[in-house]
C-alpha positions as CSV (number, residue, x, y, z in Angstrom):
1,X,108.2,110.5,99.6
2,X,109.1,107.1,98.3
3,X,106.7,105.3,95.5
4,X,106.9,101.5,95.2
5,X,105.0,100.8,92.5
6,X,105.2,97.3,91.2
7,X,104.5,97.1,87.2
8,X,101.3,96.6,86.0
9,X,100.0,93.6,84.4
10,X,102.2,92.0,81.9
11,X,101.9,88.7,79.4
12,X,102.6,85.4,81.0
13,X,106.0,84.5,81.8
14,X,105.3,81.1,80.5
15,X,103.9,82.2,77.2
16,X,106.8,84.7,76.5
17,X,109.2,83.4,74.3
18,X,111.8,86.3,74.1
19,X,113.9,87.0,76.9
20,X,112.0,88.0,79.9
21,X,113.1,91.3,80.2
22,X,111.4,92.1,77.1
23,X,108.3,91.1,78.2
24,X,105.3,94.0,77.4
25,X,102.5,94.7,79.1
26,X,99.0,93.2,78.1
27,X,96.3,95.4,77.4
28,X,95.1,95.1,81.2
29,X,98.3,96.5,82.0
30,X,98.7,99.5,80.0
31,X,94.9,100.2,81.4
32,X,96.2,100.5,84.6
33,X,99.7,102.2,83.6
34,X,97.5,105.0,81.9
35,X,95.3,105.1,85.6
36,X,98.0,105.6,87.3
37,X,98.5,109.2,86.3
38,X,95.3,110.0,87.9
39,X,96.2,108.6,90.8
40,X,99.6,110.9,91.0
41,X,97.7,114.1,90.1
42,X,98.2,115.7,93.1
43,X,101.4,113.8,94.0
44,X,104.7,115.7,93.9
45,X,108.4,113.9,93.0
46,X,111.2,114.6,90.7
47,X,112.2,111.2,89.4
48,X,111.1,108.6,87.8
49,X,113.6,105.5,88.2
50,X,112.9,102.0,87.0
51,X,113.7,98.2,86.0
52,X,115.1,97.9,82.7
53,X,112.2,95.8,82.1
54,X,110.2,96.6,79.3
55,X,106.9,96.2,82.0
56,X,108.5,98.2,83.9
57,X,109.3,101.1,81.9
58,X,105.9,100.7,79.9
59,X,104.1,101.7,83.5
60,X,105.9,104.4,84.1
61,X,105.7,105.7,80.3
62,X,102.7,107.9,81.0
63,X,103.4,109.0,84.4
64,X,106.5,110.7,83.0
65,X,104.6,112.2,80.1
66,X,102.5,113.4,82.1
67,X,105.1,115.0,84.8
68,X,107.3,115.8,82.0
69,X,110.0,113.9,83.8
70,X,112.5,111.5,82.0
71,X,112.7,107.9,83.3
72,X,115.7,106.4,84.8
73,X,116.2,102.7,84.8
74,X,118.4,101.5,86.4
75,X,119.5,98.0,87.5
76,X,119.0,98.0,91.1
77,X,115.6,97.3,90.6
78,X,115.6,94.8,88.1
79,X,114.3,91.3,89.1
80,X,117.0,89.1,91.3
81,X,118.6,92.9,92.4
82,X,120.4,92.4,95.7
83,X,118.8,94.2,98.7
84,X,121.9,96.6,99.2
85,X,121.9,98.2,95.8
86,X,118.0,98.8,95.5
87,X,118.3,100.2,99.2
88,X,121.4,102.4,98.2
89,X,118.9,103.4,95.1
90,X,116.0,104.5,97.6
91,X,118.8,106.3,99.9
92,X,119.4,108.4,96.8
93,X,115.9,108.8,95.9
94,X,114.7,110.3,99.3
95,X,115.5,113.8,98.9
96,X,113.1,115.1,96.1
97,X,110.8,112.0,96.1
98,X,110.8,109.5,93.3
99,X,108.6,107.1,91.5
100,X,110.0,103.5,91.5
101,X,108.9,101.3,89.1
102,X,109.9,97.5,90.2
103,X,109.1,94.1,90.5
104,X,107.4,91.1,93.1
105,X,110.3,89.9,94.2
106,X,112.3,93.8,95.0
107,X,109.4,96.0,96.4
108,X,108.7,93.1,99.2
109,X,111.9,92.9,100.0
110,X,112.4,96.7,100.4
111,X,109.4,96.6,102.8
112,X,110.8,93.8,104.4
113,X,113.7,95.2,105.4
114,X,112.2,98.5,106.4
115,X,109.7,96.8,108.6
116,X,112.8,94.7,110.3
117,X,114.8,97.8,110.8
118,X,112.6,100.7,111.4
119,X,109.5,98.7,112.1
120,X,107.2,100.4,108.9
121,X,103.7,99.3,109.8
122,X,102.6,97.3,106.7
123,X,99.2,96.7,108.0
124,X,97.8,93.6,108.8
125,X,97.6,91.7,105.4
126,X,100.5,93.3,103.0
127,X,100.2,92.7,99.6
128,X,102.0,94.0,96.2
129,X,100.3,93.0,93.3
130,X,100.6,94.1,89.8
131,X,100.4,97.8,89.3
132,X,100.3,98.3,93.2
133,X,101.7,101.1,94.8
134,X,103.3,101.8,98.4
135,X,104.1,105.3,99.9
136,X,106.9,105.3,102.1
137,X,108.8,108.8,103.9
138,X,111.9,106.9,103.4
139,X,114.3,104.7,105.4
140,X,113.4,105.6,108.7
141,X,109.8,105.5,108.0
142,X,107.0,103.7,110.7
143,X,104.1,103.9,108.2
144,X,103.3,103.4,104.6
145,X,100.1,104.1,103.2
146,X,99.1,101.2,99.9
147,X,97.3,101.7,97.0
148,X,95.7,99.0,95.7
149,X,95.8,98.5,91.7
150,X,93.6,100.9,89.5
């Protein structure tokens, strides 16, 4: 199993005034980066691979505390990552299972592509919000299953 998470709530980009990258999550956010253990109680995987992006790697913090599983991050799924390298990524992530932690503009485009070359059934109305998650088999997958924010 594949998990697209997208990272949870983070300041406004137009507020920030460090480099983007560095950009934390709000208190909203680590809420729902904290929930998100819950919600992966009873899920197994055996990596945790993510952004660079501080968001990023802040939603994924507890998860891995909680699995006892060191994050990755890596740039394939950093914002502006071309399709073939994050795809290559999720290749490599397939066997084992893996949380990935990424962005609005990568996860869509990962679904995307699966949905346009193994015809993944995203539902009627797909969406990927902050601190969203989608469950995948892998490449050749028909179905996902979504999560909607905690």
């Amino acid at each position: 199993m594949i998990y697209l998470v997208r990272h949870a709530k983070a300041g406004d980009r137009s507020r920030w005034i460090g480099d983007d990258w560095l950009r934390p999550l709000t208190g909203e956010g680590r809420r729902q980066a904290r929930e998100l253990v819950e919600r992966f109680s009873a899920e197994r995987f055996t990596r945790i691979v993510s952004s660079p992006s501080a968001r990023c790697l802040e939603t994924v913090v507890p998860l891995a505390g909680a699995h006892s599983i060191a994050i990755e991050p890596h740039d394939a799924l950093a914002e502006g990552a071309a399709l073939s390298d994050t795809l290559k990524l999720v290749d490599e992530c397939t066997i084992g299972g893996a949380v990935i932690c990424s962005h609005g503009d990568v996860i869509p485009n990962v679904l995307g592509h699966f949905q346009a070359t193994a015809g993944l059934d995203l539902g009627p109305n797909p969406r990927c919000p902050k601190g969203s998650v989608w469950i995948i088999d892998g490449r050749g997958s028909t179905t996902a299953t979504y999560w909607p924010p905690p």
